[in-house]
N, C-alpha and C positions, 0 to 999 in steps of 0.2 A: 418331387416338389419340395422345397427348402421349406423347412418350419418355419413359421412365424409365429409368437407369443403376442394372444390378443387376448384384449380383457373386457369382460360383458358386463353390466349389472343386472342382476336376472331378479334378483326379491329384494325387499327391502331388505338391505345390512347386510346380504348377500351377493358376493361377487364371486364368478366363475371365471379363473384362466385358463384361457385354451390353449394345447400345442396341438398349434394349427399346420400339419404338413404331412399329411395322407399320402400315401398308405402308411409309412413305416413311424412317422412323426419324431425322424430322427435329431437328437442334440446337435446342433452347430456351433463353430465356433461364435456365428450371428447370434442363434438363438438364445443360448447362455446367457449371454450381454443385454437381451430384454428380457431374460424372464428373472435375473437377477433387479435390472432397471422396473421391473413392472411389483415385485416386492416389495421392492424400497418402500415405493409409493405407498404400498397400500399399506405399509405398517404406519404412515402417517395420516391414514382417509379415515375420520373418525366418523365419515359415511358406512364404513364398512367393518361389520361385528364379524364376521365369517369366512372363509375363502374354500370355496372348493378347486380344486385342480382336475381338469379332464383333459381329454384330447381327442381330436376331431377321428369320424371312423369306428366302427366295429370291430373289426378285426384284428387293431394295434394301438396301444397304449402309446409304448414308446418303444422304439428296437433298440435304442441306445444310441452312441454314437456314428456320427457319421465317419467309418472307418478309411472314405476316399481322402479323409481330411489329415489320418496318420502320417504320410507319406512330408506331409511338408511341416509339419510341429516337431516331429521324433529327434531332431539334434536338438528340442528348445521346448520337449514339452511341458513343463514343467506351467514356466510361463507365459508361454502361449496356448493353452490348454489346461492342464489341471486345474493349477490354483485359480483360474476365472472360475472353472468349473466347480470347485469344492464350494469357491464365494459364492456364486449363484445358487446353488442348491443350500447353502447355508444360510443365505438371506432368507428361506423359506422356514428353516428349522428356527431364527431369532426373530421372526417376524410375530409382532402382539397380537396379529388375529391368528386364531386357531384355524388351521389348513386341515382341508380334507380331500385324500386322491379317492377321485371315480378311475376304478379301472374297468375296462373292457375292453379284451381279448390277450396278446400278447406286450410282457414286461417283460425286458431280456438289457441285461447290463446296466449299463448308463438310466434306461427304463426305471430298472428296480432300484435303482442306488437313489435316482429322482425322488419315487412316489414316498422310499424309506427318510426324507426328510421332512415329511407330509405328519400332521399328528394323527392325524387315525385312517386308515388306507379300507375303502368298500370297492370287494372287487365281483364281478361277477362269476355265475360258476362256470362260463365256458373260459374266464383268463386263467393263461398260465404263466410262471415266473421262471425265470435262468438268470445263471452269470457265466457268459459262454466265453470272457476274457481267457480264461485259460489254452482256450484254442488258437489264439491270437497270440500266444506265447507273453501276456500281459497278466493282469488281477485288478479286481476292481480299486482303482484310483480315485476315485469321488466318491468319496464315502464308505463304501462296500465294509471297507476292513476293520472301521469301529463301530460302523452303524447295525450293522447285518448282525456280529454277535450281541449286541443288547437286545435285538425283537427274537434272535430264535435260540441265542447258545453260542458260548463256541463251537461246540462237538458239530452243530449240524452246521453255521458255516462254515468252516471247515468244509468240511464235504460236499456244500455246494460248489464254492469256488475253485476246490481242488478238481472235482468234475464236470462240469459247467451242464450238469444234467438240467433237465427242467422240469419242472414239478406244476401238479393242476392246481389250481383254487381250492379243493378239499384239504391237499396239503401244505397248502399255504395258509389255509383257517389253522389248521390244526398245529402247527409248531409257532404259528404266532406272526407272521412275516403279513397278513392282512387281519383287518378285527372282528370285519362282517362280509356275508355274501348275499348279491341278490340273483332275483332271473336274470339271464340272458337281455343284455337290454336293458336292464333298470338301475344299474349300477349310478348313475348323472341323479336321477331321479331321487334317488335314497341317499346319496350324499348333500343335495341340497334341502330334504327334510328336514334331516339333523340338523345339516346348517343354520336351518333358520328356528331349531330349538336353541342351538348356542350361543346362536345370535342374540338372543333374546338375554342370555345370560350379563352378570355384570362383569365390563370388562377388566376394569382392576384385577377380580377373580381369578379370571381367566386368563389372563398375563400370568399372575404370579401362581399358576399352576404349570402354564407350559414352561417360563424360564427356571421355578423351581425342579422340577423334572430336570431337565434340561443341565443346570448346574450339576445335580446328582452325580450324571457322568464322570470319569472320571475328566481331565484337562482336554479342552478341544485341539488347542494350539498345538499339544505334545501330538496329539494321536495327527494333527495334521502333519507334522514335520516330519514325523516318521513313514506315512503314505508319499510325501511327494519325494522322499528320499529315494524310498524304494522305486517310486513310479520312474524317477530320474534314470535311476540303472537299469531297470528293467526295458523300459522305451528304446532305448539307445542299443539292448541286445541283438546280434544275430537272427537270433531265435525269432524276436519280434517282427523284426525286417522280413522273415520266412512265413512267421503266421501272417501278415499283414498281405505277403503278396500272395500265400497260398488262396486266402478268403477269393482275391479280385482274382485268381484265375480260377475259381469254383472248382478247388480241391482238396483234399485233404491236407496237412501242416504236415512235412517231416523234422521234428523237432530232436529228433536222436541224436542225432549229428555235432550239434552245435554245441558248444560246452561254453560253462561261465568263464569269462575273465577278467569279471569286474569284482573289485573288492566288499567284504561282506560288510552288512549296517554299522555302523560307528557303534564302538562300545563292542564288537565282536569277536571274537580270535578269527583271523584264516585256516578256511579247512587244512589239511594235511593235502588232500588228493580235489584235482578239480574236477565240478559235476556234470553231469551230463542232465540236460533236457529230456526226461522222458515221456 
């Protein structure tokens, strides 16, 4: 089922947007485009103090992207792909109501790079989180790679992204990548409680805490131009074209093979010896 981004008013001053596309409630290139459009809005609806972010389903948050959709962006992903996608997920992160992701079940890439635009993430303890781009012969492109180190470290993203392991709810409290856990189930529930504490709050306040935060970081525009640089050479490799089709025939990536021949980030010297994908 193609996701669709619907938006509910559920409490006073609280509004809930769904990603509505069960089971896996994957990103499209459709979806993107409302749920960056359904944003917009709400940073302007002085109806609404709050926003929580959920998605339809038990058993999946978001699975990320829709990877059948690789196959025709990868000469152009950039802009027809990325940069919507960074916009859209960034409409969330500059929007004056304070966002809050419900999660329940699985966040896996595109998922987790989503809900990490969200200001404070309640997930339940059977969700678990990944960035499984690496087996895709890709990295997370929407965010991943400056968002991921501010909520856990470098060290440890690092090590997610380099192994696209996945990790339960306890360890996703525990290094910082979510803030709270509830039961099984109540994740929707506990993110619109607060919601409607913060709601209550004054909104001036509450602006100038999330964009003050927010500015802290280091330059957004820098850290973007350097993601869709990379995401530009990366998409267009071999290696990609191999993980992308290994996924759709349900097997393993052989990535050994393929070596880099594209030139390294601006501002870099050329290796001496070219790499291999391992």
């Amino acid at each position: 089922m193609a996701t669709q981004i619907t938006l509910e008013r559920v409490r006073a001053g609280v509004a809930c947007v769904w990603l509505d596309g069960p089971p896996l409630n994957l990103n499209s290139l459709a979806s993107i485009e409302q749920l960056r459009g359904t944003f917009e809005n709400l940073d302007q609806d002085d109806a609404v103090g709050c926003v929580v972010l959920a998605a339809r389903g038990e058993r999946v948050f978001c699975a990320g992207s829709n990877v059948q959709e690789f196959p025709s962006v990868r000469e152009d992903v950039v802009a027809r792909k990325l940069k919507r996608e960074n916009e859209a997920f960034r409409s969330i992160e500059i929007c004056r109501k304070p966002v809050i992701a419900a999660i329940e079940g699985i966040a896996l890439g595109g998922g987790c790079e989503l809900m990490m635009a969200c200001d404070i993430r309640i997930a339940s303890e059977s969700a678990s989180f990944g960035f499984p781009e690496i087996r895709l012969g890709v990295f997370p492109g929407s965010g991943g790679l400056y968002r991921l180190p501010r909520l856990v470290g470098q060290a440890k993203a690092i090590e997610l992204m380099m192994t696209g392991d996945r990790i339960d709810a306890r360890e996703a409290l525990r290094i910082g990548l979510v803030n709270r856990l509830t039961e099984p189930g109540q994740a929707l529930e506990a993110a619109l409680d607060l919601a409607n504490r913060i709601a209550e709050s004054a909104p001036e306040a509450l602006h100038a805490i999330k964009s003050g935060v927010r500015e802290s970081w280091r330059d957004y525009e820098t850290s973007l131009a350097i993601t869709l640089e990379l995401s530009d050479r990366v998409f267009r490799s071999e290696a990609c074209a191999e993980g992308v089709k290994a996924f759709m025939d349900k097997r393993p990536p052989r990535f050994r093979n393929f070596k880099s021949t594209n030139p390294p980030p601006s501002g870099q010297p050329s290796p001496k010896d070219e790499r291999t994908f391992n």
